[in-house]
SEFIZA-3560 file (N, C-alpha, C; in Angstrom, 3 decimals):
REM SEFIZA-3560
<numar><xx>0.844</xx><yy>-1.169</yy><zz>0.000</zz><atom>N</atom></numar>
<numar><xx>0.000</xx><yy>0.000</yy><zz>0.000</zz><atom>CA</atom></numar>
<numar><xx>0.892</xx><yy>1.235</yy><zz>0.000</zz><atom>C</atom></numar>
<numar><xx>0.736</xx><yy>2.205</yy><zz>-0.527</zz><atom>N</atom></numar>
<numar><xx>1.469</xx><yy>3.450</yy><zz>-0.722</zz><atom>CA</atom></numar>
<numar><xx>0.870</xx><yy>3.931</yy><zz>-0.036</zz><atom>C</atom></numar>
<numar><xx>2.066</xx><yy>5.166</yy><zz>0.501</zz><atom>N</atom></numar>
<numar><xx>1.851</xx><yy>6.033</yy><zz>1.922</zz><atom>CA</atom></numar>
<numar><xx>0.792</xx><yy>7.194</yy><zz>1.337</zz><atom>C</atom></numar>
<numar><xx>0.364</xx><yy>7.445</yy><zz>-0.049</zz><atom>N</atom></numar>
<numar><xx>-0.770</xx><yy>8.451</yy><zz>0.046</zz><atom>CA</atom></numar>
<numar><xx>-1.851</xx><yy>7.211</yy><zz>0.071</zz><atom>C</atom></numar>
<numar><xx>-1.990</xx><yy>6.190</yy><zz>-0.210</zz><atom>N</atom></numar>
<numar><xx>-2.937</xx><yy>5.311</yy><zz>0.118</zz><atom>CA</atom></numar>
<numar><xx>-3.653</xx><yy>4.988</yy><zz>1.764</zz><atom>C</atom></numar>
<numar><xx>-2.545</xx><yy>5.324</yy><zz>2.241</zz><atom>N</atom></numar>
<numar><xx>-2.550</xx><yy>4.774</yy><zz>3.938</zz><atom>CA</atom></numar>
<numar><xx>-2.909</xx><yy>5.825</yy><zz>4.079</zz><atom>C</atom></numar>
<numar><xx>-2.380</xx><yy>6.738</yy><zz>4.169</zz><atom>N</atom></numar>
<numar><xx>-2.686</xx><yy>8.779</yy><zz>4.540</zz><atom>CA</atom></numar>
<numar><xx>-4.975</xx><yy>8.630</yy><zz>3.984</zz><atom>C</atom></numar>
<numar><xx>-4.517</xx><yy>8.366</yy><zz>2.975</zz><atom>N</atom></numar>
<numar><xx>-6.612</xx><yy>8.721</yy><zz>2.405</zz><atom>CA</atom></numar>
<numar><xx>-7.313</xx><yy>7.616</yy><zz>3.504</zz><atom>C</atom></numar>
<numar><xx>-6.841</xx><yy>6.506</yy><zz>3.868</zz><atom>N</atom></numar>
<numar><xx>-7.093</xx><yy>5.731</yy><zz>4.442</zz><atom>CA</atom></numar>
<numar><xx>-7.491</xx><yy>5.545</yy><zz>6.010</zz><atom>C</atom></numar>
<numar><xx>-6.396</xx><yy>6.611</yy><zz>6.540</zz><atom>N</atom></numar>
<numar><xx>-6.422</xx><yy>7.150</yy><zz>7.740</zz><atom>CA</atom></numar>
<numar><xx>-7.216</xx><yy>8.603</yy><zz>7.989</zz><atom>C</atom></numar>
<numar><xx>-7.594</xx><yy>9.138</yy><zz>6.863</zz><atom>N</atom></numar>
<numar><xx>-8.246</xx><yy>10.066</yy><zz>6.673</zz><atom>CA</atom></numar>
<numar><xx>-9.572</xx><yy>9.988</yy><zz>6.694</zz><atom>C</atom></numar>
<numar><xx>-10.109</xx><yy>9.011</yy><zz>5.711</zz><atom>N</atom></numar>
<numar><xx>-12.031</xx><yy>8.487</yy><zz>5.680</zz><atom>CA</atom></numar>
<numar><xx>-12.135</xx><yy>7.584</yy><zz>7.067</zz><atom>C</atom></numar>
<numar><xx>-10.988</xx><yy>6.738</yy><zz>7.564</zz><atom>N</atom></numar>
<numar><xx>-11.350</xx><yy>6.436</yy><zz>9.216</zz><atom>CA</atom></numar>
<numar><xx>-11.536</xx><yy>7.699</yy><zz>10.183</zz><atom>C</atom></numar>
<numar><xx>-11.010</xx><yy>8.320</yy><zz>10.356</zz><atom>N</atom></numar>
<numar><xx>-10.790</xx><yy>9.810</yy><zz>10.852</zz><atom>CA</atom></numar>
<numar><xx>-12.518</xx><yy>10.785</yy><zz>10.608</zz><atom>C</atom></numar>
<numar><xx>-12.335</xx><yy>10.719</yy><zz>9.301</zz><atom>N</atom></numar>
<numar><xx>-13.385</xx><yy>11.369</yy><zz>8.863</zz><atom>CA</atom></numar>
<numar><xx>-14.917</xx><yy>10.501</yy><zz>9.821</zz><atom>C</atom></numar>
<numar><xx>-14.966</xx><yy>9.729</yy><zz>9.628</zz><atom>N</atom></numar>
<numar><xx>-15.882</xx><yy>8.571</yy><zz>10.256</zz><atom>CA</atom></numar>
<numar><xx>-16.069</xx><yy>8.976</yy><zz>11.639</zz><atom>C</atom></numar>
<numar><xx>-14.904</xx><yy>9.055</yy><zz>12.719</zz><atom>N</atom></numar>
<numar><xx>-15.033</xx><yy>8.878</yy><zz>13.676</zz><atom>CA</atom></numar>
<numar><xx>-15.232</xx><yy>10.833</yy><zz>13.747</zz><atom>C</atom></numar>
<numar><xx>-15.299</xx><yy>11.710</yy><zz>13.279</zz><atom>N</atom></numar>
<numar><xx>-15.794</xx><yy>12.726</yy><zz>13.226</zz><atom>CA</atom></numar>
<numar><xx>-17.146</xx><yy>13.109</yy><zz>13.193</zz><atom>C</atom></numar>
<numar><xx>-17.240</xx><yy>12.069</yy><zz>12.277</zz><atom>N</atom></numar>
<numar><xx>-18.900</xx><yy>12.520</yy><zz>11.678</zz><atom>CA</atom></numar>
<numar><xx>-20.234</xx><yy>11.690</yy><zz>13.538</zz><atom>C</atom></numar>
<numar><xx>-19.152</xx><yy>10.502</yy><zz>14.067</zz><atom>N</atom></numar>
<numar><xx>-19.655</xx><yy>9.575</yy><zz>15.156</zz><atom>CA</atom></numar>
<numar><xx>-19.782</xx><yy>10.953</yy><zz>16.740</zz><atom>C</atom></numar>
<numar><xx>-18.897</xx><yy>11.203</yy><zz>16.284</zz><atom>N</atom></numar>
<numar><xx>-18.597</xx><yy>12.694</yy><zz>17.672</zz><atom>CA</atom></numar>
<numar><xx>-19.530</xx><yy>14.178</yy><zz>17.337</zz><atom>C</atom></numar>
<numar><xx>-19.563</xx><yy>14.185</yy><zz>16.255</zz><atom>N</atom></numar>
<numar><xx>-20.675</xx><yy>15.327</yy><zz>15.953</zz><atom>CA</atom></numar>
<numar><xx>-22.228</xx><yy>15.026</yy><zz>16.313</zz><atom>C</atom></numar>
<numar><xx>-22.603</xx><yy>13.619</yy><zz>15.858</zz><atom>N</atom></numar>
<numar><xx>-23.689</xx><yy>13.259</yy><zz>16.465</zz><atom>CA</atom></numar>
<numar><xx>-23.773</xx><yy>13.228</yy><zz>17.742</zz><atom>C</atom></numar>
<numar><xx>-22.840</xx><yy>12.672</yy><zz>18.437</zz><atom>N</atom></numar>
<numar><xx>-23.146</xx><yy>12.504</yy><zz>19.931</zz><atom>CA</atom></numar>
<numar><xx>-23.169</xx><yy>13.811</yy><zz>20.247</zz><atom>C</atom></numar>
<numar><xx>-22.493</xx><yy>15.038</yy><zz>19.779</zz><atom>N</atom></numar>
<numar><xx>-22.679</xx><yy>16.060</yy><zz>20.529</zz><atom>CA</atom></numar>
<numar><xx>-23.932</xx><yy>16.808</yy><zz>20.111</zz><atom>C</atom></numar>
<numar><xx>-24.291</xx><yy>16.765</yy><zz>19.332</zz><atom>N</atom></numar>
<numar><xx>-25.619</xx><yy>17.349</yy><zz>18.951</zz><atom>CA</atom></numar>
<numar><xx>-26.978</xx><yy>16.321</yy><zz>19.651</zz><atom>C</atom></numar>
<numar><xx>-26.906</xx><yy>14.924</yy><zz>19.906</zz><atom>N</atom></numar>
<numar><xx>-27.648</xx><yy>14.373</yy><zz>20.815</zz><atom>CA</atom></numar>
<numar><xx>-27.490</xx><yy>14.785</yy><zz>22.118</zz><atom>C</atom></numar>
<numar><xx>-26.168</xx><yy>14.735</yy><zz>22.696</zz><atom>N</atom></numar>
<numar><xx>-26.286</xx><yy>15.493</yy><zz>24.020</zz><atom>CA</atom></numar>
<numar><xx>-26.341</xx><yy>16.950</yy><zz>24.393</zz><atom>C</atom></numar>
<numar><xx>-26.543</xx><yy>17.517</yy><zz>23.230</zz><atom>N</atom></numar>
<numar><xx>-26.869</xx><yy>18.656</yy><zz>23.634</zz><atom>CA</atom></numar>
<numar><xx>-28.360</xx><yy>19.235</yy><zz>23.232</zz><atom>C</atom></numar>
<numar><xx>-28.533</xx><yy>18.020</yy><zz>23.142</zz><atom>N</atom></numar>
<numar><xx>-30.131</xx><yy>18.038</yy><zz>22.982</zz><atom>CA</atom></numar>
<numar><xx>-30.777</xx><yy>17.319</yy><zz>24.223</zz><atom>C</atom></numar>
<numar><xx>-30.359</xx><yy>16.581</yy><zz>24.549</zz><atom>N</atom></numar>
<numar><xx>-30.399</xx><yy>15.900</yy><zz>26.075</zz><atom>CA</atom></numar>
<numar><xx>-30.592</xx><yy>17.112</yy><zz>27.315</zz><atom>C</atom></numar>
<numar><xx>-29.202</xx><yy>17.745</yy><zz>26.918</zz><atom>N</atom></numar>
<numar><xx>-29.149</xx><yy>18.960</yy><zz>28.176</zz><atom>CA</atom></numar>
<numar><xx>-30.659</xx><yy>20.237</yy><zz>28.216</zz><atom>C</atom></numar>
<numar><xx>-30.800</xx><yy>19.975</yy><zz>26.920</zz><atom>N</atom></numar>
<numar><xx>-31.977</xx><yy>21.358</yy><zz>26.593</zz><atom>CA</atom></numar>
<numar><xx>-33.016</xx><yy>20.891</yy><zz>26.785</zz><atom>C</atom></numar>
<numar><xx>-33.501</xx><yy>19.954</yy><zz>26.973</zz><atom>N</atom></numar>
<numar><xx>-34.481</xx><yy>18.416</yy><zz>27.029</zz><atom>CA</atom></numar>
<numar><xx>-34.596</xx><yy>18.966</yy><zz>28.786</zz><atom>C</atom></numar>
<numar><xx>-33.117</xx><yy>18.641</yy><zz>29.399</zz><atom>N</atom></numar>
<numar><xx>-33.303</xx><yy>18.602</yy><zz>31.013</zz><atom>CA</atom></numar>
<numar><xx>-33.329</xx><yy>19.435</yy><zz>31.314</zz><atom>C</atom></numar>
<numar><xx>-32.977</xx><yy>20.939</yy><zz>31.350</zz><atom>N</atom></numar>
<numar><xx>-33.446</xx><yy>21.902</yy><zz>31.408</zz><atom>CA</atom></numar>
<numar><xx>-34.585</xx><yy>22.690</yy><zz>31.608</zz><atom>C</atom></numar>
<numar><xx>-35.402</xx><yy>22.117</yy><zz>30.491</zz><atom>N</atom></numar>
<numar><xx>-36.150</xx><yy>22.740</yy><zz>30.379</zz><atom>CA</atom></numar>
<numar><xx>-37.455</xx><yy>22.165</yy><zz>31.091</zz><atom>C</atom></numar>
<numar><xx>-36.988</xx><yy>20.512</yy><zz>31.507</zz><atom>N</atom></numar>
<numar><xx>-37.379</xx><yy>20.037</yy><zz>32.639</zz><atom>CA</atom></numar>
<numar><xx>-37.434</xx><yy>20.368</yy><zz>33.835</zz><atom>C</atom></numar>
<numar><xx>-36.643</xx><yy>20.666</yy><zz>34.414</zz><atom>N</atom></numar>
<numar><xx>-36.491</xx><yy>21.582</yy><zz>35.247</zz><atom>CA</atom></numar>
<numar><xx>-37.126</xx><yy>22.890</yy><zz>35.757</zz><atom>C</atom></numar>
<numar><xx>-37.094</xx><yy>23.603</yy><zz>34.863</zz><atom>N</atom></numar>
<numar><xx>-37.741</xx><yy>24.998</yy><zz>35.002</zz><atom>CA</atom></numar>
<numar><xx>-39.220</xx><yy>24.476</yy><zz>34.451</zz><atom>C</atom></numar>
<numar><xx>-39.159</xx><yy>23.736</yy><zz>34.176</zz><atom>N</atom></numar>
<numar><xx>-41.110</xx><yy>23.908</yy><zz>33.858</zz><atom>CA</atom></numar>
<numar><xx>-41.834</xx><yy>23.010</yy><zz>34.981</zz><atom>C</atom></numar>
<numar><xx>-40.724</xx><yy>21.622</yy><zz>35.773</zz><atom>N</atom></numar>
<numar><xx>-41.562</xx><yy>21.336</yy><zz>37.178</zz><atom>CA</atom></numar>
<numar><xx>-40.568</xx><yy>21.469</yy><zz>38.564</zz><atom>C</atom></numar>
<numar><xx>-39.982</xx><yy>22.579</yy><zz>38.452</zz><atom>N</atom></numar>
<numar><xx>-39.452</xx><yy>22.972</yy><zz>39.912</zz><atom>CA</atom></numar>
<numar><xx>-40.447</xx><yy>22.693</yy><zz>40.749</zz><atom>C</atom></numar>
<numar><xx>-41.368</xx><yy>23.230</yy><zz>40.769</zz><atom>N</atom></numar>
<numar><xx>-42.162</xx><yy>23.453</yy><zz>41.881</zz><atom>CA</atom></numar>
<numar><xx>-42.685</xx><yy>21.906</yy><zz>42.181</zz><atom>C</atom></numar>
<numar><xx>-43.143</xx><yy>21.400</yy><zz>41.326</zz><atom>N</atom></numar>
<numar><xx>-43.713</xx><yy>20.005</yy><zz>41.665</zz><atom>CA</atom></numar>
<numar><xx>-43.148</xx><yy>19.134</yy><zz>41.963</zz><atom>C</atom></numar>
<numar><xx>-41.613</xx><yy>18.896</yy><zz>41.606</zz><atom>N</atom></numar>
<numar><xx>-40.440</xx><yy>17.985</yy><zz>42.013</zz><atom>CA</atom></numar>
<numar><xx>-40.275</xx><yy>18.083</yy><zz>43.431</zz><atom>C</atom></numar>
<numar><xx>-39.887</xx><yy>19.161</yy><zz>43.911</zz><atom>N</atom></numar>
<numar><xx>-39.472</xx><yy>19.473</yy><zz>45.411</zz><atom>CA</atom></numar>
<numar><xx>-37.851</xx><yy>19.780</yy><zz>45.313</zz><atom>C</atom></numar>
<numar><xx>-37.423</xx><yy>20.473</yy><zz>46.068</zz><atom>N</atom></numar>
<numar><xx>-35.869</xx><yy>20.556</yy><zz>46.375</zz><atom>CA</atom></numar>
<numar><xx>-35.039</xx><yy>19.572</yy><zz>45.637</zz><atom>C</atom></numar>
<numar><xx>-34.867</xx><yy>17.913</yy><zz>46.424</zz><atom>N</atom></numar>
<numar><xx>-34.299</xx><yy>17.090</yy><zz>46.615</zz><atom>CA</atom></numar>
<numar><xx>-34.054</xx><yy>16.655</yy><zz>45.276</zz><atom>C</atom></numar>
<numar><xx>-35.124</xx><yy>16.573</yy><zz>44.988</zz><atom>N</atom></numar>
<numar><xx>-35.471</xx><yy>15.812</yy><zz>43.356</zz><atom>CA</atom></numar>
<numar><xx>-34.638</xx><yy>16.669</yy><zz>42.450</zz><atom>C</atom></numar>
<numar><xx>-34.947</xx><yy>18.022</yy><zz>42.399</zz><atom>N</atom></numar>
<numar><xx>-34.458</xx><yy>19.144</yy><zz>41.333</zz><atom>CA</atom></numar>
<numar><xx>-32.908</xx><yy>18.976</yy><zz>41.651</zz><atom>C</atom></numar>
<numar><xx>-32.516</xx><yy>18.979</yy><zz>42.993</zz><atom>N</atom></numar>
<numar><xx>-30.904</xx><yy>19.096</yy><zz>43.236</zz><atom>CA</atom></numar>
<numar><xx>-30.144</xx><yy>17.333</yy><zz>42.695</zz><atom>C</atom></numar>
<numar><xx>-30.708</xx><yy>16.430</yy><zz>42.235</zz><atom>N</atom></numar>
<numar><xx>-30.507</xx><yy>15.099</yy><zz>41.536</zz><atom>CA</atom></numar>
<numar><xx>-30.795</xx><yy>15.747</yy><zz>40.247</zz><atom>C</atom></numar>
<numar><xx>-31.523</xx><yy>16.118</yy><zz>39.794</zz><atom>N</atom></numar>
<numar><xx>-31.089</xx><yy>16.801</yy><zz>38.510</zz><atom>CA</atom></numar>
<numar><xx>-30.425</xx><yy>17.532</yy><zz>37.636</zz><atom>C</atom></numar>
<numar><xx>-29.836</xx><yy>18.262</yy><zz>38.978</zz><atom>N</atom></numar>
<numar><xx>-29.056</xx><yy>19.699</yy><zz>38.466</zz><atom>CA</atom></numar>
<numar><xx>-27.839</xx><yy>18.523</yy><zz>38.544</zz><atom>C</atom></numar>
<numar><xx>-27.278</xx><yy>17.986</yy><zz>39.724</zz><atom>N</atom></numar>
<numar><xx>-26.495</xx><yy>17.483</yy><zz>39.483</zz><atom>CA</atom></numar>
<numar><xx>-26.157</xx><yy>16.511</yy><zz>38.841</zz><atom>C</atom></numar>
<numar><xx>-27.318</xx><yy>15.727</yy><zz>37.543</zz><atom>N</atom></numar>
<numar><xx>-26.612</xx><yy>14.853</yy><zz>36.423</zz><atom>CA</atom></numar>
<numar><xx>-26.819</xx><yy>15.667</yy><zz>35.219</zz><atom>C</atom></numar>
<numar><xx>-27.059</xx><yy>16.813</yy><zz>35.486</zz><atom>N</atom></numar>
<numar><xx>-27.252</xx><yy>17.888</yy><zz>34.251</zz><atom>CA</atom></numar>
<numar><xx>-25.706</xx><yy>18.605</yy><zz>34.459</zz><atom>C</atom></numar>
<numar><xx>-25.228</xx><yy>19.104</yy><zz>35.123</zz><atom>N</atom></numar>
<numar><xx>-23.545</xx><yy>19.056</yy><zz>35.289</zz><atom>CA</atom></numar>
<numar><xx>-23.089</xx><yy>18.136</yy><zz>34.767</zz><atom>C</atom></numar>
<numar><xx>-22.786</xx><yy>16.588</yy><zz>35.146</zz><atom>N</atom></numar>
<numar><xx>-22.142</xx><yy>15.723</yy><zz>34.757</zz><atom>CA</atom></numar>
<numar><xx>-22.366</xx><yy>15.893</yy><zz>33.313</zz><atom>C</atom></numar>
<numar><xx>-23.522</xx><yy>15.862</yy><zz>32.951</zz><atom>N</atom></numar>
<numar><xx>-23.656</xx><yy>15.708</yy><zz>31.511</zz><atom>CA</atom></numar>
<numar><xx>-23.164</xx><yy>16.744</yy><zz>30.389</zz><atom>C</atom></numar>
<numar><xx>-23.054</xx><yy>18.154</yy><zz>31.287</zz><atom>N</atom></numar>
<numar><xx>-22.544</xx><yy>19.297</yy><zz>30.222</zz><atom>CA</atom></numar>
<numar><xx>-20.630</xx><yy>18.571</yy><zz>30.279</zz><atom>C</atom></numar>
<numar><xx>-20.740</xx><yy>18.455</yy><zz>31.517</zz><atom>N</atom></numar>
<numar><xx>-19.064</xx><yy>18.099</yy><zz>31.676</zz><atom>CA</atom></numar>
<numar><xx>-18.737</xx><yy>16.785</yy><zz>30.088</zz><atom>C</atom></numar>
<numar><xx>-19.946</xx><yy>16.012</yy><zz>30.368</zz><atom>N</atom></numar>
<numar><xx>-19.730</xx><yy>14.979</yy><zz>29.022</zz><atom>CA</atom></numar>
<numar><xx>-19.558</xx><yy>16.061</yy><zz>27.877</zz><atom>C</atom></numar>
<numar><xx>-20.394</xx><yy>16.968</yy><zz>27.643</zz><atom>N</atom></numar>
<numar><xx>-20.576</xx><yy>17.780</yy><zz>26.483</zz><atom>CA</atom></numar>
<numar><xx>-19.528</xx><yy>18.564</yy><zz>26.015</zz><atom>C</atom></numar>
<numar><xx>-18.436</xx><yy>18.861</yy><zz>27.449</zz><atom>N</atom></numar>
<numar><xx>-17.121</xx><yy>19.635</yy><zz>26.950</zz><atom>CA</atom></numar>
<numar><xx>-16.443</xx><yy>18.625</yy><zz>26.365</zz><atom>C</atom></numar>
<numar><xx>-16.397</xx><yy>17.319</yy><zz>26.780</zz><atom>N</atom></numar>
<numar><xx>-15.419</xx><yy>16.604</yy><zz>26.791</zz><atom>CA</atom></numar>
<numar><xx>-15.782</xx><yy>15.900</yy><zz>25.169</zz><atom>C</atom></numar>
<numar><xx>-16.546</xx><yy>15.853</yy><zz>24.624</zz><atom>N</atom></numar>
<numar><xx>-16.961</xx><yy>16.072</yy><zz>23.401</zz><atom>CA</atom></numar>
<numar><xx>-16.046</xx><yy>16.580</yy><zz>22.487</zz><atom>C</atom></numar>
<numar><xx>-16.570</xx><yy>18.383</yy><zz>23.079</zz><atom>N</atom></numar>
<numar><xx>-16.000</xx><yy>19.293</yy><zz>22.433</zz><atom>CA</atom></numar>
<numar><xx>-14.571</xx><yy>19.548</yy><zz>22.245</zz><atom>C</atom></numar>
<numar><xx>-14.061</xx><yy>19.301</yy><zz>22.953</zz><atom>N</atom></numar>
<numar><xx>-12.636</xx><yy>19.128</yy><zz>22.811</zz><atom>CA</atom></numar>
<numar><xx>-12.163</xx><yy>17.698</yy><zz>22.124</zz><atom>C</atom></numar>
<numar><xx>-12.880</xx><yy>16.579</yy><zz>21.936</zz><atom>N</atom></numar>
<numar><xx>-12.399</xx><yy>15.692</yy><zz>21.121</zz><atom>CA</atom></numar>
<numar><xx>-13.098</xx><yy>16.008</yy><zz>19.626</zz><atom>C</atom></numar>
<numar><xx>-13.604</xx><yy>16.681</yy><zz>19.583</zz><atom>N</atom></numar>
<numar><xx>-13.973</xx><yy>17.074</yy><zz>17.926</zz><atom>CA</atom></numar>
<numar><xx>-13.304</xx><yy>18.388</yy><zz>17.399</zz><atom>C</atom></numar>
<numar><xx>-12.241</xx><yy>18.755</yy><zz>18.546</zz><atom>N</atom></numar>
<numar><xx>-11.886</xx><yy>20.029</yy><zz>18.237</zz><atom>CA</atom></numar>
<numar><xx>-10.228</xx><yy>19.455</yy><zz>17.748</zz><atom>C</atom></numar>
<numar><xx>-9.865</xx><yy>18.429</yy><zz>18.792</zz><atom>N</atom></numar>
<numar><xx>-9.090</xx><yy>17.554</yy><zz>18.362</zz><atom>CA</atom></numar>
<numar><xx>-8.797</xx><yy>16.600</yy><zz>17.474</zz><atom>C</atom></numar>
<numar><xx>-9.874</xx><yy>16.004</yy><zz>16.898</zz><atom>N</atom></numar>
<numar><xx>-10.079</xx><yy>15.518</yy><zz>15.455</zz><atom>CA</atom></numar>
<numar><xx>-10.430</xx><yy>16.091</yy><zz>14.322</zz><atom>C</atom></numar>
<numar><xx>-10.733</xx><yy>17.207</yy><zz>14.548</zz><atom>N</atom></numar>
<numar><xx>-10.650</xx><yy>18.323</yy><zz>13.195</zz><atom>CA</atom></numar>
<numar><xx>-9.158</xx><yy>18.507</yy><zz>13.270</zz><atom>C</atom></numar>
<numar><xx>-8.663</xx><yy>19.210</yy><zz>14.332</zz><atom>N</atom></numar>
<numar><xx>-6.990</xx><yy>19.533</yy><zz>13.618</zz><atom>CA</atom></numar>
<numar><xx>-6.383</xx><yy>17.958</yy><zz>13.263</zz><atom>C</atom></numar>
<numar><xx>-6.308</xx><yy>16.976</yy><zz>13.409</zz><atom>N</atom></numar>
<numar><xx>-5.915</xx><yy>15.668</yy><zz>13.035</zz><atom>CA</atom></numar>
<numar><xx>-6.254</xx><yy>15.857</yy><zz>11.056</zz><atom>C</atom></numar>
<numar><xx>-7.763</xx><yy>15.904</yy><zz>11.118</zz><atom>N</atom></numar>
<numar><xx>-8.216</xx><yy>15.891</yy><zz>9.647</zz><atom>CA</atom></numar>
<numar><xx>-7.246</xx><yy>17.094</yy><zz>9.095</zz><atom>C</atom></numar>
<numar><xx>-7.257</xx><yy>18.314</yy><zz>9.368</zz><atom>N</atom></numar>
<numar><xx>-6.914</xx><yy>19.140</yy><zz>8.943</zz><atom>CA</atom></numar>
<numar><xx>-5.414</xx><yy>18.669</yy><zz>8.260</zz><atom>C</atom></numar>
<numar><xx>-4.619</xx><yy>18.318</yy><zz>9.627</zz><atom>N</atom></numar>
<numar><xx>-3.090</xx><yy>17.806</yy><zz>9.462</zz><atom>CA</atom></numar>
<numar><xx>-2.584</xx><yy>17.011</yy><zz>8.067</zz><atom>C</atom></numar>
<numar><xx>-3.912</xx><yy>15.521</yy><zz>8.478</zz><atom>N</atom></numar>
<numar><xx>-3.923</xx><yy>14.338</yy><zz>7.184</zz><atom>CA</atom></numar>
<numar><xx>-4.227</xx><yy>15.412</yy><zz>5.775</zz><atom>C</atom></numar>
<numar><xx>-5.143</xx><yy>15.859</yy><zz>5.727</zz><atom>N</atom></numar>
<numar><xx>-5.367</xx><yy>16.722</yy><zz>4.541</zz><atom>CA</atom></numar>
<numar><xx>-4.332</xx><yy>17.632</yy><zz>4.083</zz><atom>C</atom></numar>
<numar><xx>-3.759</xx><yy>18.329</yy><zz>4.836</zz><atom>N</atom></numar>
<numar><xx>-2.489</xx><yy>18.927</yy><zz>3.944</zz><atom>CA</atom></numar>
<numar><xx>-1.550</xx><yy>18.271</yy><zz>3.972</zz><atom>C</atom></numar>
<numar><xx>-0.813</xx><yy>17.094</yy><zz>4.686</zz><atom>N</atom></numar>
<numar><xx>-0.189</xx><yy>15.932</yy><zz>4.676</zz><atom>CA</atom></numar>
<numar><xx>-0.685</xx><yy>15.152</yy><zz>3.010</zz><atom>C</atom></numar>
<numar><xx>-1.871</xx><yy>14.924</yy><zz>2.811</zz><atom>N</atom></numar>
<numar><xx>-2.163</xx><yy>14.492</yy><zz>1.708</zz><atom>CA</atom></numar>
<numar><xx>-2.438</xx><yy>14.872</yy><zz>0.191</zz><atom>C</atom></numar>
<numar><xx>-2.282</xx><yy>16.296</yy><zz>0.665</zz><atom>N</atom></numar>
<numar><xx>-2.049</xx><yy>17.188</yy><zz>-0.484</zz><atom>CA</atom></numar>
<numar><xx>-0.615</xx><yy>17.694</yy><zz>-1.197</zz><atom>C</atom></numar>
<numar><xx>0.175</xx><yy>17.332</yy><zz>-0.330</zz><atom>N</atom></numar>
<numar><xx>1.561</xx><yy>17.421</yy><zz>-0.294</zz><atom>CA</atom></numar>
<numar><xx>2.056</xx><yy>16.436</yy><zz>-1.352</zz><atom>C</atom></numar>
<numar><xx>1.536</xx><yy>15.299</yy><zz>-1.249</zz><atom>N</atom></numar>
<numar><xx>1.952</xx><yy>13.833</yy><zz>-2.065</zz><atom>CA</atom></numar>
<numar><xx>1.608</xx><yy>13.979</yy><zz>-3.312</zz><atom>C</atom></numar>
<numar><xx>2.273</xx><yy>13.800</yy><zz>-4.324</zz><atom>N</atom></numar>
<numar><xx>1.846</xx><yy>13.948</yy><zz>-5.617</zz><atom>CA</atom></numar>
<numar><xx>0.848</xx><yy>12.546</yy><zz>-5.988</zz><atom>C</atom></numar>
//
């Protein structure tokens, strides 16, 4: 296999696992707006206890949502890299 072969190769895997991290973050951040808005529409009926179990897996979950964001921020510069890496190769 030739190294621009392996490079396109490592690139549409790459690409893949990009397109897998964009979804999850657009599902969980649809999740968070989901709980949210849970929240503010039955504060009152939940009680304290209940709402403070919410808030706190609605944290955990934005914390998932950075941690996302920084791996798609990290696999774009990867793509970016392979792509002018692969443009380089005649």
């Amino acid at each position: 296999m030739t190294s621009k072969a392996i490079l396109a190769r490592m690139l549409a895997d790459l690409e893949a696992e990009y397109r897998y991290w964009l979804v999850e973050e657009i599902r969980l951040g649809r999740g968070i707006d989901e709980m949210e808005d849970t929240i503010n529409r039955h504060e009152a009926e939940f009680g304290a206890e209940r709402i403070a179990g919410f808030r706190a897996r609605l944290a955990q979950t934005r914390k998932q949502y950075q941690a996302i964001e920084e791996k798609i921020r990290a696999i774009r510069h990867r793509l970016d890299d392979l792509r002018a890496r692969l443009q380089q190769i005649p």
